[in-house]
C-alpha positions as CSV (number, residue, x, y, z in Angstrom):
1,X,-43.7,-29.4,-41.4
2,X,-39.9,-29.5,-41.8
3,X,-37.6,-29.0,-39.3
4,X,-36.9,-25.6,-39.4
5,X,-40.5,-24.3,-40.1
6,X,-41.6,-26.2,-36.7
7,X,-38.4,-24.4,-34.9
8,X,-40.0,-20.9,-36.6
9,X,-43.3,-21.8,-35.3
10,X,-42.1,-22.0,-31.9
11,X,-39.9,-19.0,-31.5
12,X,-43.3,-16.9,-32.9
13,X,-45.5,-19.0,-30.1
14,X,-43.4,-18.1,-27.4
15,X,-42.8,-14.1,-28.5
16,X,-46.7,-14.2,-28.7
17,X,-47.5,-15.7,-25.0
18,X,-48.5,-12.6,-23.2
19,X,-45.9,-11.3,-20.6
20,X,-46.8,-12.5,-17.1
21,X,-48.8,-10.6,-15.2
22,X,-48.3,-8.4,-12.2
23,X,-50.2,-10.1,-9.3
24,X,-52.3,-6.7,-7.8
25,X,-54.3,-6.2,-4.8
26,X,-57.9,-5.6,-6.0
27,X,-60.2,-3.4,-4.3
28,X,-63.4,-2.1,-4.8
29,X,-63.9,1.6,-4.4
30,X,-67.7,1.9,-5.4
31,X,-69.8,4.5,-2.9
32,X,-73.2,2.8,-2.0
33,X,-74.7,5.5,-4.2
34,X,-75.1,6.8,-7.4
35,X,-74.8,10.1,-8.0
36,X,-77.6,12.3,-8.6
37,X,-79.4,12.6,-12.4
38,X,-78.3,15.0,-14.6
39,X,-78.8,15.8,-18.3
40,X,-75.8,14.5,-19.3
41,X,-77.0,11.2,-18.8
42,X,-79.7,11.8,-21.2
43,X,-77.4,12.7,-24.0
44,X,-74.6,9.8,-23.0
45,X,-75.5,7.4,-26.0
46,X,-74.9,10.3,-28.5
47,X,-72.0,11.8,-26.4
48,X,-70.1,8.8,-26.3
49,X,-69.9,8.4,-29.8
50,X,-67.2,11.4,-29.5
51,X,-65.4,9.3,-26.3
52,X,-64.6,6.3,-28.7
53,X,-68.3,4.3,-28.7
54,X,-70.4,3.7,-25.5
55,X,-68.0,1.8,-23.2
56,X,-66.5,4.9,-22.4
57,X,-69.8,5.5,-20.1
58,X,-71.0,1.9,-19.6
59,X,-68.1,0.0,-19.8
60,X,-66.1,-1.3,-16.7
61,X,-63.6,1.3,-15.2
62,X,-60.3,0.3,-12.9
63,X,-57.4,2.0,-12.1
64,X,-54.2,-0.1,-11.9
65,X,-52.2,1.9,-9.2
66,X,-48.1,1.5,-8.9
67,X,-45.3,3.1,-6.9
68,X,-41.6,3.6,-7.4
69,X,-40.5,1.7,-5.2
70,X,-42.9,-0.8,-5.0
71,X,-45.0,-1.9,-1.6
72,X,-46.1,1.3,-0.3
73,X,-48.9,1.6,1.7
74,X,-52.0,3.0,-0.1
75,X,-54.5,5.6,1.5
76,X,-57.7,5.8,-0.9
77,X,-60.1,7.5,-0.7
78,X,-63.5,8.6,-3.2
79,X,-64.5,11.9,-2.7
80,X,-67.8,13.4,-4.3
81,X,-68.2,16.9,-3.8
82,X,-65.3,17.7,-1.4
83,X,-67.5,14.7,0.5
84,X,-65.5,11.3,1.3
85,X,-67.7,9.0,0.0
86,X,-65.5,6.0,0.9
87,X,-62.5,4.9,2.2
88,X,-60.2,1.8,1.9
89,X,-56.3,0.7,2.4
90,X,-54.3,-1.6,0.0
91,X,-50.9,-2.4,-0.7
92,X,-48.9,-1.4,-4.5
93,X,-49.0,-2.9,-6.7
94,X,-53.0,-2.6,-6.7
95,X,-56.2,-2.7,-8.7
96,X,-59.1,-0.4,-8.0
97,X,-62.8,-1.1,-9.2
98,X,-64.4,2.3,-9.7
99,X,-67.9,2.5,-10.8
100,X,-68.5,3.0,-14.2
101,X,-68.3,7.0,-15.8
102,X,-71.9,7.1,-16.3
103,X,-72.8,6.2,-12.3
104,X,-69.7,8.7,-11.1
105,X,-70.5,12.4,-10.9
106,X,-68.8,15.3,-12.9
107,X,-66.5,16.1,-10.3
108,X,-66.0,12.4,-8.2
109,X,-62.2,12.0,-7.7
110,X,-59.6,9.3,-6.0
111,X,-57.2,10.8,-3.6
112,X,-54.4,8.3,-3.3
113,X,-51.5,8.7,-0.2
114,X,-48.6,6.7,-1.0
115,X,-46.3,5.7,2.1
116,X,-43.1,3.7,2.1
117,X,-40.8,3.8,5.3
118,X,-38.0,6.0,4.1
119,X,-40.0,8.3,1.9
120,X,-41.7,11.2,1.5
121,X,-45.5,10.9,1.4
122,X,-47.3,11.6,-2.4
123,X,-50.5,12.3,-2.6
124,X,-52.2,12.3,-5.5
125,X,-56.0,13.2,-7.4
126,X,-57.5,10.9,-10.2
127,X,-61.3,12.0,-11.8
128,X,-63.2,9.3,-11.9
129,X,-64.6,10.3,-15.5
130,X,-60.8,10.8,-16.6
131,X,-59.4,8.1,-19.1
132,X,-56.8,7.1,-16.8
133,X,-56.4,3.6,-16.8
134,X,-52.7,3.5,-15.3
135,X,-51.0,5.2,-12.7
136,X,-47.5,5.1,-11.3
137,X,-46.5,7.3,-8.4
138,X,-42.9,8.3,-7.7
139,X,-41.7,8.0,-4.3
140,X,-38.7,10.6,-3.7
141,X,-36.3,10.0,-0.3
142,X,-36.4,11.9,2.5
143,X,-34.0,14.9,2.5
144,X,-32.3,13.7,5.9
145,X,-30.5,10.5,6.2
146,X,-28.7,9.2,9.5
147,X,-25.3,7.7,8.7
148,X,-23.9,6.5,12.0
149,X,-25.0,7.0,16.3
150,X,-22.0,6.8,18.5
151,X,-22.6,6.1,22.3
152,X,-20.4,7.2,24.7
153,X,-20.3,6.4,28.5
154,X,-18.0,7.2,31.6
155,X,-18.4,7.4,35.3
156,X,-22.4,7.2,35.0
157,X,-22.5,10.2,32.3
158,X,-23.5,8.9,28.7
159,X,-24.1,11.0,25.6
160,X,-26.1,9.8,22.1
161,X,-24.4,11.5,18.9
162,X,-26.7,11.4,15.8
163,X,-24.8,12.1,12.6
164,X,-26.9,13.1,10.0
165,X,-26.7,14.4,6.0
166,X,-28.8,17.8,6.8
167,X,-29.8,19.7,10.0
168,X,-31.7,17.6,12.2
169,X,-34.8,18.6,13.0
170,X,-36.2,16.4,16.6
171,X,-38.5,16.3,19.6
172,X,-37.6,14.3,22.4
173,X,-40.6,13.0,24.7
174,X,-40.1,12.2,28.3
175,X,-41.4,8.5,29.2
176,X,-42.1,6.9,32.6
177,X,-38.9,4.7,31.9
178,X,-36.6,6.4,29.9
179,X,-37.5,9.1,26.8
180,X,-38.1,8.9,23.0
181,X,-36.6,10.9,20.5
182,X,-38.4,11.6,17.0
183,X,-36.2,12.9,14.1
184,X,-38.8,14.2,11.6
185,X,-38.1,13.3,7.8
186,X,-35.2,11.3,8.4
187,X,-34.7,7.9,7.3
188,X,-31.4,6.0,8.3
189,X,-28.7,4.1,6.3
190,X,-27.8,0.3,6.6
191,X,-24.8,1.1,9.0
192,X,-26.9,3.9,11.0
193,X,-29.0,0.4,12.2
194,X,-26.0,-1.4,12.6
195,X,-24.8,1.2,15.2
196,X,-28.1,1.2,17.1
197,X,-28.2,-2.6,17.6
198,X,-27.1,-3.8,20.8
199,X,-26.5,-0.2,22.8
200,X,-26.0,-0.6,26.9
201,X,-24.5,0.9,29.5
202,X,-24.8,1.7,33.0
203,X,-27.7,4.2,31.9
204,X,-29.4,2.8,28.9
205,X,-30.7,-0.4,29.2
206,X,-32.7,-0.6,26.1
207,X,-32.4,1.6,22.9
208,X,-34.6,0.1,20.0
209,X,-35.0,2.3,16.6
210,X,-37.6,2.4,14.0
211,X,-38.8,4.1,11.2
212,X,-42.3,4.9,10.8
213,X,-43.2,6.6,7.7
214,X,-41.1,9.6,7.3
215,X,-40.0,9.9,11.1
216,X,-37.3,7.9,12.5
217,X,-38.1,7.5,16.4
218,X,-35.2,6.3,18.9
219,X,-36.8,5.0,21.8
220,X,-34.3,4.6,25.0
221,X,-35.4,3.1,27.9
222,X,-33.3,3.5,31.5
223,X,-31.6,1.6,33.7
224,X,-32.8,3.4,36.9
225,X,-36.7,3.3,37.4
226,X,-36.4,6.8,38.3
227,X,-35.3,9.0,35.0
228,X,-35.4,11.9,37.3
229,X,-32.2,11.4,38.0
230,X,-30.9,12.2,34.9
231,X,-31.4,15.9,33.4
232,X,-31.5,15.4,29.5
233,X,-29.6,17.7,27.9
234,X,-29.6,18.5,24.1
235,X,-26.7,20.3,21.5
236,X,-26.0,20.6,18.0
237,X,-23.3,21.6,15.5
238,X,-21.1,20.5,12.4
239,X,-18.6,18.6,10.9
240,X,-17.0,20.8,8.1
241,X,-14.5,18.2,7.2
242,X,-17.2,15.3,6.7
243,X,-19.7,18.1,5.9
244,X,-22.2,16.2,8.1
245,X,-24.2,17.5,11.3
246,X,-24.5,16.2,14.4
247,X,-27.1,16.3,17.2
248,X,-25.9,15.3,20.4
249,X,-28.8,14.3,23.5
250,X,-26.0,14.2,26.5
251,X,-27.5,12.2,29.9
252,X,-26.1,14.2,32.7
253,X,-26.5,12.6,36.6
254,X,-28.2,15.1,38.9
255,X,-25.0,14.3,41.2
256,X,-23.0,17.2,39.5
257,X,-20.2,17.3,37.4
258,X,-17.7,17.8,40.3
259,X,-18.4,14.5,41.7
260,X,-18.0,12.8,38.3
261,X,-14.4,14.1,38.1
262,X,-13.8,13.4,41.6
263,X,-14.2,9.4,40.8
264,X,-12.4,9.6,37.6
265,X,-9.1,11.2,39.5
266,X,-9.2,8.1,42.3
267,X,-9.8,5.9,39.2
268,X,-6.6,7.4,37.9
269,X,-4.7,7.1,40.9
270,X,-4.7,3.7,41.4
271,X,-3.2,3.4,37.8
272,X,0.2,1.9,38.1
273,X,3.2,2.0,35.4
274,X,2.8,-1.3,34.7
275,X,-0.9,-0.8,33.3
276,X,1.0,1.5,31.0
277,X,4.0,1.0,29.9
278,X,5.9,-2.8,29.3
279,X,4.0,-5.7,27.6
280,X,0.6,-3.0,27.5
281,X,2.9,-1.3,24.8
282,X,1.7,-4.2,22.9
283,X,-1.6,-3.0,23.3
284,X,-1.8,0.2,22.2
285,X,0.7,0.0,18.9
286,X,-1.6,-3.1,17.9
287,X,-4.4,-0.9,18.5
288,X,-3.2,2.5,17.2
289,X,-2.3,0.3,13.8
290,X,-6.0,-1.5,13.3
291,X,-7.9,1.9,13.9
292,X,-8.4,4.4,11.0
293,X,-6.1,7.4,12.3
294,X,-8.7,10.0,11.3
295,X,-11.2,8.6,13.4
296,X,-8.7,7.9,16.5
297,X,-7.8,11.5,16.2
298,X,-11.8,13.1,15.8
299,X,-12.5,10.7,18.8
300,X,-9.5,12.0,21.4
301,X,-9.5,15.8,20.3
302,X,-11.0,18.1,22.4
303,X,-14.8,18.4,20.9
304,X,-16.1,20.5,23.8
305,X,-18.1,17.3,25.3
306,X,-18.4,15.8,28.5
307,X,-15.6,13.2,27.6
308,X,-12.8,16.6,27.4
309,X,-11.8,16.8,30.7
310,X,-11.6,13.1,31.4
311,X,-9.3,12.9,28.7
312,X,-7.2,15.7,29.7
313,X,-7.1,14.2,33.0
314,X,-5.9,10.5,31.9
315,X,-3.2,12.9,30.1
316,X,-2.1,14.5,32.7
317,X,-1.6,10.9,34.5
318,X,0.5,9.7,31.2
319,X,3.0,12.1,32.0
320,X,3.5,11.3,35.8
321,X,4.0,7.7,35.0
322,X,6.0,8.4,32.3
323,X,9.9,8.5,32.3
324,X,10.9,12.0,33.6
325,X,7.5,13.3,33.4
326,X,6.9,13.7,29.4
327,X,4.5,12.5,27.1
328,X,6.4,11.6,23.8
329,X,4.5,11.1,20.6
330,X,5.1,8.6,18.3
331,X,6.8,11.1,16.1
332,X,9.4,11.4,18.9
333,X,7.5,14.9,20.1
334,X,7.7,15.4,24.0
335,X,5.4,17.3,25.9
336,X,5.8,17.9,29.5
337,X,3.2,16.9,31.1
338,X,3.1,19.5,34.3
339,X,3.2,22.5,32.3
340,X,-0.2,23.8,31.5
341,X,0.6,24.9,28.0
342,X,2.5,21.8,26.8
343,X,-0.9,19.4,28.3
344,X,-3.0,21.6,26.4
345,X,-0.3,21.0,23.2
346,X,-0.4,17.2,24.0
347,X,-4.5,17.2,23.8
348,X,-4.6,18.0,20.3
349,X,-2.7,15.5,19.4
350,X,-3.7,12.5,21.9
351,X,-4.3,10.4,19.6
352,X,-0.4,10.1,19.0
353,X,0.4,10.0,22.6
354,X,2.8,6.3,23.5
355,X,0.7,4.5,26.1
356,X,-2.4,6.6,26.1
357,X,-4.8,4.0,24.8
358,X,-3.9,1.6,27.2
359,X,-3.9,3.7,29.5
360,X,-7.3,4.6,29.0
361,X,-8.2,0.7,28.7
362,X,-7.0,0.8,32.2
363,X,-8.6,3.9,33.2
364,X,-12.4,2.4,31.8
365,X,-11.1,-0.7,34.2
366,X,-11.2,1.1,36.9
367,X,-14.4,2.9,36.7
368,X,-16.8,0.5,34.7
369,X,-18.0,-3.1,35.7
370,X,-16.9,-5.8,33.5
371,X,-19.9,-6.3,31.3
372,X,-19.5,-2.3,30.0
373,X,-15.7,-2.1,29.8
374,X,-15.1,-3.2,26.1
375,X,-18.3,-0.6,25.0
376,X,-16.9,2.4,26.7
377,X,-13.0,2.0,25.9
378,X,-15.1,1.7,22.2
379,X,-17.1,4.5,22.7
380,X,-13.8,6.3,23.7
381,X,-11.6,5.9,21.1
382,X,-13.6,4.4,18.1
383,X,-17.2,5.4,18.5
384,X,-18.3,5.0,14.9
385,X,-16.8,1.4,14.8
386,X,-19.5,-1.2,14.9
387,X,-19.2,-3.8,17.9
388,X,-17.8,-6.9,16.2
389,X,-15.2,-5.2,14.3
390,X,-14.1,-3.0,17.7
391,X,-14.2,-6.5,19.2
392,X,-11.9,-8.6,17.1
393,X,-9.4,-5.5,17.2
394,X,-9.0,-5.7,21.1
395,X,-8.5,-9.2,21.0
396,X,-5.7,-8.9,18.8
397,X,-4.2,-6.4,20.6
398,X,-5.0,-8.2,23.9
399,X,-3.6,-11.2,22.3
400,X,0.2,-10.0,21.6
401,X,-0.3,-8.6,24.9
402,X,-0.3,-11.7,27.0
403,X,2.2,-13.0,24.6
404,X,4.7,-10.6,25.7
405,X,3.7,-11.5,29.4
406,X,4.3,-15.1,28.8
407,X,7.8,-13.9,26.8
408,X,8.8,-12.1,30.4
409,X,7.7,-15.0,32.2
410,X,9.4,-17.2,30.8
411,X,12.6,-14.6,30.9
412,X,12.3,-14.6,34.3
413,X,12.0,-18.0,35.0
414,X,14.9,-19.4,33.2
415,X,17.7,-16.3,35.1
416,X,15.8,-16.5,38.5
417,X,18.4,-19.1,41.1
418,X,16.6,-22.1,41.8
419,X,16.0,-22.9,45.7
420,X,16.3,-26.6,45.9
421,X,18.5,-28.8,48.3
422,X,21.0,-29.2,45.8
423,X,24.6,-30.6,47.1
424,X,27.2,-27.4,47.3
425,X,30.7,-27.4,46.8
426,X,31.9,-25.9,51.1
427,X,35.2,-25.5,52.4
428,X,35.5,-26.9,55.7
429,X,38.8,-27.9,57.8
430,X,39.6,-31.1,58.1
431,X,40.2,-32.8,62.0
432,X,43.1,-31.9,63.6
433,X,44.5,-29.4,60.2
434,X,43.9,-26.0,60.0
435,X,43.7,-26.1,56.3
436,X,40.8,-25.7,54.5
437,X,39.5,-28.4,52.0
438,X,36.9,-29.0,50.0
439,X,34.3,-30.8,50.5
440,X,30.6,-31.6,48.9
441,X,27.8,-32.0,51.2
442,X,24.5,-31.0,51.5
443,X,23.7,-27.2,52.2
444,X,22.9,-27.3,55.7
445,X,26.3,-29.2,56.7
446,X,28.0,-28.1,59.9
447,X,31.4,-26.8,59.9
448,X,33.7,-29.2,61.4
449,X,32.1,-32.2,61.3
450,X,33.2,-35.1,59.1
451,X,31.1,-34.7,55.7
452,X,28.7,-37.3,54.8
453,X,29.2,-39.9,52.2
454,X,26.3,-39.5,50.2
455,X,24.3,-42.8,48.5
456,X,24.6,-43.9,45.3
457,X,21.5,-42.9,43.9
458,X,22.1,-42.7,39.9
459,X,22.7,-39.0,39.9
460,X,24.7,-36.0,40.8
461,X,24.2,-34.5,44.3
462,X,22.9,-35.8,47.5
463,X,19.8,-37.2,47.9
């Protein structure tokens, strides 16, 4: 065999190997029983001549069952008579041994339930007598998806936003720790579990999400042992620009609303210009420049949620701190700050206000302890920012912060008069003259007596 022929023999070997198989779950779906006689039986060996010979009644009969996408779960069941004969679960791709056309009755059936997190059920028939050998289900999504959660907290008041592709429809179960909330046919996108990782506050000690089937639950679980001290409270709406809805559940204290604003005006109170304005400048321009403007502005704008008059309060304490009362833009607008219509101007566009973000920063200071500062200044001001990024952007901007401390420090240092006990040039009268000469002794040297000769110690000044 030459060289080439043996090269042609192998190229036809290797189209002819058989493609590998798909490994399948097998699994037998025979019922313990045959079903009952009937003349059909009796004319099978001439009847099956028409089928294509007499396997097609005595030969082996399987099913080979797939799904689009592959690994759903698998509900099968045999059903004779509207009568479930048996019942078994397996995994797709799978393999079902059925018993043979001649042993099934005229109207046996498979029902087959497909489930895959993410997707809508299928259910589907098969006869038993059919002659089909292959099946492949399609598994459609579910018509809801949930793109992002933001969680926002102030002053013991949270609220949990779902943003969703459709209109959410939701239960929400009351637990003995904390409450549950099912969204029904909606599945969630890769950044809608990112933003559900790693949620806490001063309420919520715990959320945890998971999809089972086509539900998506949201389990939260509570800081205080006793939820009864939080009324749940539940609102929807719509985001015509993004064309996405939202469903909002909003944890309220008991306390009342009055007493919440009451802490967040001391809190702002005891901010200080300083907090503000100087070096903290460096804070919020390096933080108004990392964070998309569109989402800075959706988050400060009045939205009609608990967060509103919070944020028209910290506004209102901009412009007292602020030279001559005014809030100025970064556009160069100014808005005076004690005039009821030019606050109300200046709310629209907070986002834009000089100094507001680091005001806030210190406003969060003031009311949260140190382990939920960074997550509610987030939840403020960039709420559909995951964690890490949110992160990396305040130490930046904390960064060129205490670089312009050190800047002033340093400033200060180097024109402040040092206090030592450095030799000074005095005039002092000499004995027995009335004039005046000078003289260099140390600072504490009394008028009219003979000056000290200082040592010779290498360097200028007395020792």
């Amino acid at each position: 065999m030459t060289k080439t022929r043996f090269s042609q023999f192998l190229l036809l070997a290797f189209i002819a190997l058989p493609a590998t198989a798909v490994e399948r779950e097998v699994v037998e779906l025979i019922p313990a029983q045959r079903s009952g006689w009937t003349i059909g039986r009796l004319f099978a060996p001439i009847t099956g001549l028409f089928m294509g010979g007499p396997s097609y009644w005595y030969g082996e009969r399987t099913l080979e069952i797939d799904t689009h996408p592959p690994g759903a779960s698998l509900d099968l069941f045999y059903v004779r008579e509207n009568i479930q004969q048996r019942f078994e679960r397996a995994k797709s791709p799978a393999l079902l041994q059925l018993p043979t056309r001649i042993d099934a009755g005229r109207r046996d059936s498979i029902s087959i339930r497909a489930m895959l997190d993410g997707y809508l059920h299928q259910e589907v028939q098969v006869e038993v007598r059919s002659r089909k050998t292959q099946l492949t289900i399609e598994l459609d999504p579910l018509p809801n998806q949930l793109e992002t959660m933001t969680h926002t907290y102030l002053s013991r008041r949270g609220s949990l936003k779902f943003l969703t592709s459709e209109a959410a429809q939701f239960r929400v179960h009351e637990m003995s720790d904390g409450f549950s909330i099912v969204l029904t046919k909606t599945g969630h996108s890769q950044s809608a579990a990112e933003s559900m990782r790693g949620v806490s506050s001063d309420n919520i000690k715990l959320l945890r999400a998971e999809q089972l089937g086509e539900d998506l639950v949201v389990r939260v679980q509570l800081q205080d042992a006793d939820p009864s001290r939080l009324d749940l409270r539940s609102t929807q709406g719509y985001d015509a620009v993004r064309e996405l809805h939202h469903f909002t559940v909003e944890l309220v204290p008991t306390e009342g609303n009055a007493a919440v604003l009451a802490r967040s005006e001391d809190a702002l109170s005891r901010i200080q210009r300083e907090n503000v304005f100087g070096c903290a400048l460096d804070f919020d321009r390096s933080m108004r420049a990392q964070l998309d403007p569109a989402a800075l502005s959706r988050a400060l704008a009045p939205s009609s949620g608990f967060l509103d008059p919070h944020l028209r309060l910290a506004l209102q304490r901009l412009g007292e701190l602020s030279p001559d009362g005014l809030i100025t833009l970064i556009d160069g607008s100014k808005f005076r700050a004690s005039i009821p219509l030019d606050l109300a101007a200046a709310s629209t566009q907070s986002a834009e206000a000089s100094g507001f973000l680091s005001l806030l920063r210190a406003f969060i200071a003031e009311l949260e302890p140190p382990e939920h500062r960074r997550g509610a200044l987030r939840g403020a001001i960039a709420p559909e920012l995951d964690r890490k990024r949110f992160d990396a952007s305040v130490e930046i901007a904390e960064d060129l912060e205490r670089r312009c401390n050190a800047r002033q420090e340093r400033g200060r240092s180097e024109h402040a008069t040092p206090q030592s006990s450095r030799g000074a040039i005095v005039c002092t009268p000499g004995p027995g003259s009335r004039d005046a000469r000078l003289s260099i002794g140390p600072r504490n040297h009394r008028p009219g007596s003979p000056p000290r000769t200082p040592r010779r110690t290498g360097r200028i000044g007395p020792e």
